[in-house]
C-alpha positions as CSV (number, residue, x, y, z in Angstrom):
1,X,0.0,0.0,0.0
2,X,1.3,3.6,-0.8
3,X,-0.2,7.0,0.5
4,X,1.2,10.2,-1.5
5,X,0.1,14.1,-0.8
6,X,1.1,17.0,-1.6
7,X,3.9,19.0,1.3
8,X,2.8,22.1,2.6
9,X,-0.8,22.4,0.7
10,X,-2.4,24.4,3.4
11,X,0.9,27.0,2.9
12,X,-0.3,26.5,-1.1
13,X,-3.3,27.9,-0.3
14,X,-2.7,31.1,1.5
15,X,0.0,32.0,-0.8
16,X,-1.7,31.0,-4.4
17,X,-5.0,31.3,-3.5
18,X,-7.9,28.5,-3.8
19,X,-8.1,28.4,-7.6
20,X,-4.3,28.2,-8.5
21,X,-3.5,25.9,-5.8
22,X,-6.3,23.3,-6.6
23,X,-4.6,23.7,-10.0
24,X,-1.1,22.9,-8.8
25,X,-1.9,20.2,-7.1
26,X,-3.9,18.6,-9.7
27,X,-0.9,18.8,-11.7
28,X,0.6,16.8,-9.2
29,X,-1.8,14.3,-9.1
30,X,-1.8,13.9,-12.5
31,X,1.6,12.6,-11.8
32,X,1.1,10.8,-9.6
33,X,-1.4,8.9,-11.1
34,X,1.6,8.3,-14.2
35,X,3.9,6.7,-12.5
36,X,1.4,4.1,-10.5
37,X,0.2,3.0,-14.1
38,X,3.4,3.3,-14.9
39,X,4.4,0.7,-12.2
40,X,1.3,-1.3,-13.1
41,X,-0.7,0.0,-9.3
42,X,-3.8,1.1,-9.1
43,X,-5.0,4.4,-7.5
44,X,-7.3,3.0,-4.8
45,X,-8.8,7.0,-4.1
46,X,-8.1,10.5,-4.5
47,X,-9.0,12.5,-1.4
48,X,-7.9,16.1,-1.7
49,X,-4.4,16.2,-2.2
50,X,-3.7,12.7,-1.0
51,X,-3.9,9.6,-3.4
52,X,-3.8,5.8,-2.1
53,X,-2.7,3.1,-4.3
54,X,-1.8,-0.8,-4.0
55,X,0.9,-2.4,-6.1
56,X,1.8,-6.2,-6.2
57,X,5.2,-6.1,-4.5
58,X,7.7,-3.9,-2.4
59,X,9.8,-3.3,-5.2
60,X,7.2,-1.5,-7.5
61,X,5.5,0.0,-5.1
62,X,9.1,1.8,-3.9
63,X,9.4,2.2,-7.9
64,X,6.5,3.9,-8.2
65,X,7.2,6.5,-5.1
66,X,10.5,6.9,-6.9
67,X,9.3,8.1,-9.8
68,X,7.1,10.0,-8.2
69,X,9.8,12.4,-6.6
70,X,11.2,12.6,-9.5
71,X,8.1,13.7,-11.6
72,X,7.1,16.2,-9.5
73,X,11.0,17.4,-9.3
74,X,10.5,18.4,-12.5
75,X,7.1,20.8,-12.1
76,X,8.5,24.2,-12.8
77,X,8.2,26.4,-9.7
78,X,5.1,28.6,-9.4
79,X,5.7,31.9,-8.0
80,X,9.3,30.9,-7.1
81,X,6.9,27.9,-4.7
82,X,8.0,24.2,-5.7
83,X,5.5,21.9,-5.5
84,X,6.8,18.9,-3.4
85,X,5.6,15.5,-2.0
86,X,5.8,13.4,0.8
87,X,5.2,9.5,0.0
88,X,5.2,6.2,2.0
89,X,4.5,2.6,1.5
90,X,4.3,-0.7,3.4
91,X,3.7,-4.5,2.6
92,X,1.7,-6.7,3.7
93,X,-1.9,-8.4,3.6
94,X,-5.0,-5.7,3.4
95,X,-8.6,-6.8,2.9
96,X,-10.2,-5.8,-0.4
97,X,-13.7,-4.5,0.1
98,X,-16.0,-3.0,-2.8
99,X,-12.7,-1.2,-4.5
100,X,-11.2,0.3,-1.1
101,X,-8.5,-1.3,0.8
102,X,-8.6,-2.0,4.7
103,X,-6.0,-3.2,7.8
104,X,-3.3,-3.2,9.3
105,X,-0.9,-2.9,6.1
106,X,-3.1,0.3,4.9
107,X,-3.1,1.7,8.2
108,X,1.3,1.3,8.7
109,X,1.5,2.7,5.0
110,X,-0.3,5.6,6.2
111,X,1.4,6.0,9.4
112,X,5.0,6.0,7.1
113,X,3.3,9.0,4.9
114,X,2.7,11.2,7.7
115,X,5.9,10.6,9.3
116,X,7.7,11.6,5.8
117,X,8.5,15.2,4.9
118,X,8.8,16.6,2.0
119,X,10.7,14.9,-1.0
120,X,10.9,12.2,1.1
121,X,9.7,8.5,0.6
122,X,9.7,6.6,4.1
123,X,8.8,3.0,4.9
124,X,9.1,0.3,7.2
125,X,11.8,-2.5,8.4
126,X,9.1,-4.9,7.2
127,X,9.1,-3.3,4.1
128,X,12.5,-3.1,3.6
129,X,13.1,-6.8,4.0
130,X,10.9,-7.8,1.7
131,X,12.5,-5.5,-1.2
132,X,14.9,-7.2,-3.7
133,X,18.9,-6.4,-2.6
134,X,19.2,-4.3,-5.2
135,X,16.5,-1.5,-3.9
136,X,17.6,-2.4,0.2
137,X,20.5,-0.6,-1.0
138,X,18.6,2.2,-2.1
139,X,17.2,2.8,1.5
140,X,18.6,4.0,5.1
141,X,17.4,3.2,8.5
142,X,16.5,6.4,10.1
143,X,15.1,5.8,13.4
144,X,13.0,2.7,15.7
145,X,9.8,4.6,17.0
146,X,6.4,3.8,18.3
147,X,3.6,4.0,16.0
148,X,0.1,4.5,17.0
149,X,-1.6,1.2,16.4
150,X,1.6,-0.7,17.0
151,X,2.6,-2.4,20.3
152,X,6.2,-2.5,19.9
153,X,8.8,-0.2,17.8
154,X,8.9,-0.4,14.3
155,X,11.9,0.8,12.0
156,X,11.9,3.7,9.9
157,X,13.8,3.9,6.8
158,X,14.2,6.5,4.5
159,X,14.4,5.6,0.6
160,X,17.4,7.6,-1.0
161,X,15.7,8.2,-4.5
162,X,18.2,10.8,-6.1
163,X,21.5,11.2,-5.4
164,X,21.5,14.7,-3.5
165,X,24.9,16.4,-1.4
166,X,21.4,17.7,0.8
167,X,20.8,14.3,2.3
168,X,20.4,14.7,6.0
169,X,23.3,13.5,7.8
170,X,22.5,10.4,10.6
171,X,23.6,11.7,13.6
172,X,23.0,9.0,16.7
173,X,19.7,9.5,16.0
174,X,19.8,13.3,17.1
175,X,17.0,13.9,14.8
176,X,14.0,12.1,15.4
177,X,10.9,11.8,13.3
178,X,8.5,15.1,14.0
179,X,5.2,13.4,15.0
180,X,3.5,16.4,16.6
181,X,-0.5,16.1,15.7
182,X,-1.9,19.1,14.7
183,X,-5.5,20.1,16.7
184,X,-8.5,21.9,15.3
185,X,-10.6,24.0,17.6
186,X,-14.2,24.6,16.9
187,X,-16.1,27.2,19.0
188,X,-20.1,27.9,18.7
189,X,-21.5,29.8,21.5
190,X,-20.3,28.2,24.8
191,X,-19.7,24.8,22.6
192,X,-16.0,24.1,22.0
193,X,-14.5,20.7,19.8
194,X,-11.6,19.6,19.6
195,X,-10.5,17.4,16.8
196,X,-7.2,15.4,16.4
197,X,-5.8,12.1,16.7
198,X,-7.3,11.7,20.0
199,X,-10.8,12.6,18.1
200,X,-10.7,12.5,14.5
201,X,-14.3,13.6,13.4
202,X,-17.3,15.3,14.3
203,X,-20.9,16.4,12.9
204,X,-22.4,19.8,12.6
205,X,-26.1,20.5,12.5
206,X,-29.3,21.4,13.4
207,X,-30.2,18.3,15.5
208,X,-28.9,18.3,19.2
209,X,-27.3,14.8,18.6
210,X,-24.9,16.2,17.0
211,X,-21.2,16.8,18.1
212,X,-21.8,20.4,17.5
213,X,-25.9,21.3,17.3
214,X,-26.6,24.8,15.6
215,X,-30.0,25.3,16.2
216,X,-30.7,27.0,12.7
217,X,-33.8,26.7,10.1
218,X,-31.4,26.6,7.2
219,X,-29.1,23.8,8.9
220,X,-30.1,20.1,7.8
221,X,-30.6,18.0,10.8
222,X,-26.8,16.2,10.3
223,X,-25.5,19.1,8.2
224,X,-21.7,18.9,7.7
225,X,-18.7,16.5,9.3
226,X,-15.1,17.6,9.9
227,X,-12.8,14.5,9.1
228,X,-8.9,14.3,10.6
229,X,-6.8,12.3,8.0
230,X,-2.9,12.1,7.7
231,X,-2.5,14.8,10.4
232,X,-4.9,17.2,8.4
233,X,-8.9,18.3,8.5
234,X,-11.5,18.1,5.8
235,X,-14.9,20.0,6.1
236,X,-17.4,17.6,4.4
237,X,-20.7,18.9,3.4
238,X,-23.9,16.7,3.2
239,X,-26.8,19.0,3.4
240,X,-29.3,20.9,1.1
241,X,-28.4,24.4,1.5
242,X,-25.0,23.9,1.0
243,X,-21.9,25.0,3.6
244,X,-20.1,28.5,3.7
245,X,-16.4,28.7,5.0
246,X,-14.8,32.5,5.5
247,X,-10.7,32.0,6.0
248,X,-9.5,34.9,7.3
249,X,-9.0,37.3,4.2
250,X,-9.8,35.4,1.7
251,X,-13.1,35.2,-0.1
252,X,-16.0,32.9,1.4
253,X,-16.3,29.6,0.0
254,X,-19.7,27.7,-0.9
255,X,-19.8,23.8,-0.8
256,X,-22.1,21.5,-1.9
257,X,-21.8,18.1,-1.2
258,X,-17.9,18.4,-1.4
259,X,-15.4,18.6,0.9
260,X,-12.5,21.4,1.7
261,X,-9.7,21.7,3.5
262,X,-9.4,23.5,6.5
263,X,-6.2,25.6,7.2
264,X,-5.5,28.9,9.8
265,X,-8.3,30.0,11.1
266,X,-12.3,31.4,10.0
267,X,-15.9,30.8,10.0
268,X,-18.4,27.8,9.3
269,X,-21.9,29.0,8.4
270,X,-24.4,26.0,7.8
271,X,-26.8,27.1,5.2
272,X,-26.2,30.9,4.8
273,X,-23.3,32.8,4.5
274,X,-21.4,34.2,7.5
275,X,-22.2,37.6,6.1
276,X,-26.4,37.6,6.5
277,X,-27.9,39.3,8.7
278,X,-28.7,36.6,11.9
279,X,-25.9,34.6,10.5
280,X,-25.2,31.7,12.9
281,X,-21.3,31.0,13.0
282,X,-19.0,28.4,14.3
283,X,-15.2,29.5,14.4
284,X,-12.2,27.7,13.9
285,X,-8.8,27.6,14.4
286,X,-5.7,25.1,13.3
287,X,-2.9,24.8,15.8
């Protein structure tokens, strides 16, 4: 299994704006999505800037992450901003279910994507054993962590795709792995969520069963969700009326039955915009 995103999107964002980002990063997915046919994969989903695919072996799938580095390498810069990734894979059994993929193999592979910066390609010890010799000594142990799901440390290596004088230097392990999880906070009146790893989703709407109730006429009774997922948050709209979200500065954002994602800080307005008179607002804030 092999997760791939796009580095710094949120940072896209603000600095492109919404239009030109999601443009950049399609062009990145459209990548992306060469090299796994490429490799002979198969792109499993596309969720925002992420894609998941499944390859037959180690070896391609580490192939295929390869070549991904190296295609988006290539994108010329915009605005003097070059687009980067951040990939990982691991093998093992998963459990095929109506096209989607599901385990303990999908959720490692994930796992090694998060931990990965950008223009990196991390995987596991596991992984790395089952590659031929020939790729093994294409990769470089970087660290033995705990990872959430696992009971005992796992090894994290670091595939050495290009050769580069940038390489980070091993150091006695002086350097661990960042794995700081980001938190969302979402305020409505004297209601406050917050989402993370600890709580990864929540509902918005009118009925009072919900994680966060806003008790308005234009709300659907289970209006909107806010998803965590590889250490960022999706808003997901589900209603009729359709979901407005204000980041600060930037121009208010309508969505029907799709999904957005969230970065700095602004307003949810189920149903209206934020800017109508009576308009009932949540807030929200990434830290």
């Amino acid at each position: 299994m092999l997760f791939a995103d796009v580095s710094a999107s949120t940072s896209l964002y603000e600095k492109l704006g919404d239009r030109r980002a999601l443009a950049a990063i399609e062009s990145v997915l459209s990548e992306l999505r060469k090299s796994i046919g490429f490799q002979r994969g198969r792109v499993v989903k596309t969720i925002g800037d992420e894609v998941m695919a499944v390859f037959e072996t180690a070896d391609v799938a580490m192939q295929a992450a390869c070549d991904m580095q190296n295609r988006v390498a290539a994108i010329a810069p915009i605005d003097e901003l070059r687009l980067a990734i951040r990939a990982g894979f691991h093998f093992g059994p998963a459990i095929e279910e109506e096209g989607d993929f599901f385990g303990d193999a999908v959720n490692t592979a994930a796992r090694m994507a998060g931990l990965a910066k950008g223009g990196q390609v991390i995987t596991s010890g596991p992984t790395v054993d089952a590659l031929s010799p020939l790729l093994q000594a294409s990769t470089r142990e970087l660290d033995a962590m705990l990872v959430k799901g696992k009971q005992d440390e796992i090894r994290i290596f670091e595939v050495i795709w290009k050769d580069s004088d940038d390489l980070t230097a091993l150091a006695a392990r002086e350097s661990p792995l960042s794995t700081h999880e980001p938190t969302l906070t979402v305020t409505y009146g004297g209601q406050v969520l917050k989402l993370g790893a600890a709580r990864p989703s929540a509902s918005l709407g009118r009925e009072a069963t919900n994680d966060l109730a806003i008790n308005d006429k234009m709300a659907s009774r289970v209006h909107c969700k806010i998803e965590y997922r590889r250490r960022e948050f999706f808003l997901v709209d589900q209603s009729t009326n359709g979901t407005y979200v204000k980041f600060d500065s930037d121009a208010e954002i309508v969505l029907k039955r799709e999904q957005l994602l969230l970065r700095g800080r602004g307003a949810i307005s189920l149903g209206t915009s934020s800017a109508a008179a009576g308009a009932k607002s949540a807030t929200f804030a990434l830290s």
